[in-house]
Backbone bond lengths (Angstrom), bond angles and torsions (degrees), N, CA, C in turn:
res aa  C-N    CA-C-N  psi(-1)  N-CA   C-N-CA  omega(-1)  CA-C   N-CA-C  phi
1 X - - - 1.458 - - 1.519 109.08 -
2 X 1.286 112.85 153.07 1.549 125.92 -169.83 1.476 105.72 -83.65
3 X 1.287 140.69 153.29 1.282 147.20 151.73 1.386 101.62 -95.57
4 X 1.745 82.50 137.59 2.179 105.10 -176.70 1.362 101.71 -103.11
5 X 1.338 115.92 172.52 1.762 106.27 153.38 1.719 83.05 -137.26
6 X 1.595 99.86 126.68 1.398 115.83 166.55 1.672 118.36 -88.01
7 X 1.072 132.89 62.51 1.594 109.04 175.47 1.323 123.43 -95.38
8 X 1.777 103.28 166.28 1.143 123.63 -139.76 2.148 78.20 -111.26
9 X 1.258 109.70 128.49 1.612 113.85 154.04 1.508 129.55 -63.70
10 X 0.782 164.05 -176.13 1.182 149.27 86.48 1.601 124.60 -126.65
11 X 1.595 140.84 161.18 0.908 120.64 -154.05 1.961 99.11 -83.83
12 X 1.520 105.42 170.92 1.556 117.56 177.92 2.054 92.22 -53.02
13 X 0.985 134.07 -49.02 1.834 118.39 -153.86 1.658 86.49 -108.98
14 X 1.415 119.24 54.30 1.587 117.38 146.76 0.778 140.51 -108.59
15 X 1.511 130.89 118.07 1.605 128.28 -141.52 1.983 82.55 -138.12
16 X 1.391 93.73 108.85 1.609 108.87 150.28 1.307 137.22 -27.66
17 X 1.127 88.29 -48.84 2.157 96.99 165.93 1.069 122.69 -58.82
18 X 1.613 117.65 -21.03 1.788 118.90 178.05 1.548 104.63 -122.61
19 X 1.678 127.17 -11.05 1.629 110.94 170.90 1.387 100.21 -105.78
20 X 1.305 131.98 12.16 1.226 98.98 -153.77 2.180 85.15 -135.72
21 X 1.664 92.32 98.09 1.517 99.76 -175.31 1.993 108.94 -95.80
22 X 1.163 102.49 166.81 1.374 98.57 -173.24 1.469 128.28 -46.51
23 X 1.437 99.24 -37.35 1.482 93.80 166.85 0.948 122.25 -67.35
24 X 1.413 144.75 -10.66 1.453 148.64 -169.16 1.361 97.30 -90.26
25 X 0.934 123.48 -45.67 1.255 144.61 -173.70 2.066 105.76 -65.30
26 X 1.221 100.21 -30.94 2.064 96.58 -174.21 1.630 82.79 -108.63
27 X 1.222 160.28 -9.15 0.826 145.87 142.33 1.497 125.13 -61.93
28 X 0.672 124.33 -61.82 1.742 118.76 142.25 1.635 123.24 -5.46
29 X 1.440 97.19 -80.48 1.609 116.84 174.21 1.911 95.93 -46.19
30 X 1.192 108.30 -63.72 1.638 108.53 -161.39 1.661 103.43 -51.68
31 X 1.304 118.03 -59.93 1.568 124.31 162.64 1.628 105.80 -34.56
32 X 1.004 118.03 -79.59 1.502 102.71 177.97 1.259 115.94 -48.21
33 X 1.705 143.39 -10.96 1.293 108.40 -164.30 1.694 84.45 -106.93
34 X 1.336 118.42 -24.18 1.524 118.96 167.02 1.621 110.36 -48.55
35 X 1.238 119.53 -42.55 1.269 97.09 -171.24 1.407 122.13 -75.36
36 X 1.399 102.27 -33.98 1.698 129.51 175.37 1.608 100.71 -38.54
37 X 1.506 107.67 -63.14 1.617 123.38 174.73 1.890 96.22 -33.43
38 X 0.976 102.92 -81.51 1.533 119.25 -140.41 2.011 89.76 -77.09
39 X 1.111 113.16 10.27 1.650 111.35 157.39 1.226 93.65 66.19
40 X 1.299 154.75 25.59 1.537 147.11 168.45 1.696 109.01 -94.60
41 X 1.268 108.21 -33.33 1.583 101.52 178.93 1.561 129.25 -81.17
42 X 1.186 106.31 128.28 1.603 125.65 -153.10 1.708 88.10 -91.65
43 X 1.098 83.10 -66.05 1.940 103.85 -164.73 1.194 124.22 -166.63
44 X 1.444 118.99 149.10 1.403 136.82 -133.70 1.523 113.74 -122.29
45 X 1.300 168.01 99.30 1.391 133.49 151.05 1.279 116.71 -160.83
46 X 1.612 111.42 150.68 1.255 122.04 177.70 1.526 116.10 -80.42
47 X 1.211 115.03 138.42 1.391 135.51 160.69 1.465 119.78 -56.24
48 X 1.782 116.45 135.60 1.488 100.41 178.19 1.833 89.49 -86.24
49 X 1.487 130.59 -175.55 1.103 150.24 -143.36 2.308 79.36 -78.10
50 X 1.195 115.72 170.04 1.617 130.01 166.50 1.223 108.43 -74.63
51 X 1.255 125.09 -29.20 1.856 137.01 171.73 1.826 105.58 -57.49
52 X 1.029 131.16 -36.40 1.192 156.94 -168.13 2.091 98.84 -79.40
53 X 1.205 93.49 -34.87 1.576 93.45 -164.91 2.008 117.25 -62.73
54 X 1.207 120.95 -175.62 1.193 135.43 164.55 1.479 100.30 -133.75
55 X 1.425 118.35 163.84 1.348 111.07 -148.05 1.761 70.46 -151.82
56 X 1.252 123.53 127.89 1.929 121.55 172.10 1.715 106.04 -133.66
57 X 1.723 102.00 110.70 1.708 119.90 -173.16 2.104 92.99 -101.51
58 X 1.552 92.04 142.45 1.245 86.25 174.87 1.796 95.89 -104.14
59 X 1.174 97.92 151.23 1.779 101.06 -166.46 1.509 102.57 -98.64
60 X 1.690 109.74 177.37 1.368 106.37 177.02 1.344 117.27 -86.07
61 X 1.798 114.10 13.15 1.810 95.82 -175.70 1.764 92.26 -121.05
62 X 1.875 101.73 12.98 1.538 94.48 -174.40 1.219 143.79 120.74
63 X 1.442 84.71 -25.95 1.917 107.54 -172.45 1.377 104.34 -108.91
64 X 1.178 143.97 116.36 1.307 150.12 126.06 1.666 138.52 -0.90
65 X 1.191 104.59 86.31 1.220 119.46 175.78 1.481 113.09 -66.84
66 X 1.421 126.25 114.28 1.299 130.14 152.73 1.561 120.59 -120.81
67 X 1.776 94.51 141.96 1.248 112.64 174.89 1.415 104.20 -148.14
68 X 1.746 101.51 -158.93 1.888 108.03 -125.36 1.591 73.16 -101.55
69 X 0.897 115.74 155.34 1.858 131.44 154.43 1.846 127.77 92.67
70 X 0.700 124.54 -146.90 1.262 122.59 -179.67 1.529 116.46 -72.57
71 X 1.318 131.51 162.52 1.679 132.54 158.13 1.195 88.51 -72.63
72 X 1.599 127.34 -69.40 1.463 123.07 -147.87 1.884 99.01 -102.34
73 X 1.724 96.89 129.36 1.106 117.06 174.35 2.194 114.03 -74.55
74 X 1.039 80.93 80.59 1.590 90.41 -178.66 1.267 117.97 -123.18
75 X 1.410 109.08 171.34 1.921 111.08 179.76 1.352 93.26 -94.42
76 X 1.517 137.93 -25.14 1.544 117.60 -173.65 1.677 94.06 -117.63
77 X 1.162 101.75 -179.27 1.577 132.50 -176.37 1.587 118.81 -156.86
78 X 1.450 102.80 155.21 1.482 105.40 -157.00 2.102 87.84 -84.14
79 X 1.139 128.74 119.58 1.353 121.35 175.74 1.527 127.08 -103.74
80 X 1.133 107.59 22.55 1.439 129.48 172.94 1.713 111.98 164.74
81 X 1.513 93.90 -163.51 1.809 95.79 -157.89 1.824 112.25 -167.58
82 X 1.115 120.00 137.67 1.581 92.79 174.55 1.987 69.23 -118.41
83 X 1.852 104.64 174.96 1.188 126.47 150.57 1.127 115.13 -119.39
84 X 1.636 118.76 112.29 1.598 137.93 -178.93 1.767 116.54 -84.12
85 X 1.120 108.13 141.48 1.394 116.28 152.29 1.575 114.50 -102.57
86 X 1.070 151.57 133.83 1.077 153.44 -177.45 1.765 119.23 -164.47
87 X 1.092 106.28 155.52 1.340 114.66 -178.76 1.463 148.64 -53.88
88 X 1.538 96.51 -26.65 1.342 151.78 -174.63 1.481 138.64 158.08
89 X 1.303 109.00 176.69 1.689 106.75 -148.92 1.684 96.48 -82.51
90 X 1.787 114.15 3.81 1.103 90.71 171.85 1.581 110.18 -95.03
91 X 1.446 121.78 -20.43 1.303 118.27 168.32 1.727 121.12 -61.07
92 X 1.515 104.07 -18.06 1.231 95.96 179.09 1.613 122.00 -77.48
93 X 1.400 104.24 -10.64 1.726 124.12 -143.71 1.645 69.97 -96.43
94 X 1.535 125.68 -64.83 1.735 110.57 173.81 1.046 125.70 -29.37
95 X 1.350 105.32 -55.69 1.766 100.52 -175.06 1.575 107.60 -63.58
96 X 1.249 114.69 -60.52 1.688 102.81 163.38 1.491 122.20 -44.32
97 X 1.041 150.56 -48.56 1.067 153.94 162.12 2.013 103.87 -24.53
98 X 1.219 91.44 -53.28 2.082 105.58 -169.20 1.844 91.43 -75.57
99 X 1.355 124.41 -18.18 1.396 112.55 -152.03 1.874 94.27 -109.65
100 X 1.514 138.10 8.30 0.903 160.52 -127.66 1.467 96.14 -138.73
101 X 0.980 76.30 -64.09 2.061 107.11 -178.64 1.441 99.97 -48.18
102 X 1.558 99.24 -85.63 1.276 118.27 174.77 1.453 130.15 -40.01
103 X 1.357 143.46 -50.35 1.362 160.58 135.12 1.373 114.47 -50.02
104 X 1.415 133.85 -4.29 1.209 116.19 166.03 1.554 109.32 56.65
105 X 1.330 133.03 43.57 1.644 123.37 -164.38 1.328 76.13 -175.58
106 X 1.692 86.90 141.58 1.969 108.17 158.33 1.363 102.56 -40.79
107 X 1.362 112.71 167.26 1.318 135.49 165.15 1.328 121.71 -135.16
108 X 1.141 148.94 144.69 1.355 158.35 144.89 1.207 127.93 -86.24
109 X 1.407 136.01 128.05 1.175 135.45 -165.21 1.634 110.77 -139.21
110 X 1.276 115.34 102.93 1.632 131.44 -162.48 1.211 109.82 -138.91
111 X 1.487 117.18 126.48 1.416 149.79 -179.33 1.595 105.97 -67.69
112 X 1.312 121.48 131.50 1.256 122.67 175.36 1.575 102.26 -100.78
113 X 1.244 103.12 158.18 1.422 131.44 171.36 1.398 114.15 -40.88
């Protein structure tokens, strides 16, 4: 079976404490315990905010530049992730499909190597 990477978007000023109400929250849980069931879920986790990040450039004399925030200058960020096993990319596009639902947030659904 193939490994997916499901992630979850959300925009740069989204703070959990105000989108994220209980039901979002047991829908969530239920998605995770569905996937758990059905043996596809690898691994699980939320992202702290892109503000939070370190960002590491390799330079032209060699040395590594790090700084505070995102690589990619964008309005959204990936804010969590499951890692799938699945059958194909159309089983994966289901589980994204349920994780869309569930999270209320775009999703992305990409085939690993």
């Amino acid at each position: 079976m193939a490994k997916y990477w499901i992630a979850i978007h959300h925009r740069d000023d989204y703070d959990p404490s105000v989108s994220e109400d209980e039901a979002m929250s047991r829908d969530i849980d239920v998605l995770n315990d569905e996937m758990t069931a059905a043996g596809v879920r690898v691994f699980v986790g939320g992202l702290r905010p892109a503000g939070c990040a370190k960002s590491l450039r390799r330079q032209a004399d060699g040395e590594v530049l790090v700084t505070d925030g995102s690589y990619l200058k964008t309005s959204e960020h990936v804010g969590g992730f499951w890692v799938l096993e699945a059958a194909d990319m159309g089983e994966a596009l289901s589980w994204g499909r349920k994780a869309a639902i569930a999270c209320r947030a775009p999703v992305e659904v990409r085939p690993f190597h």
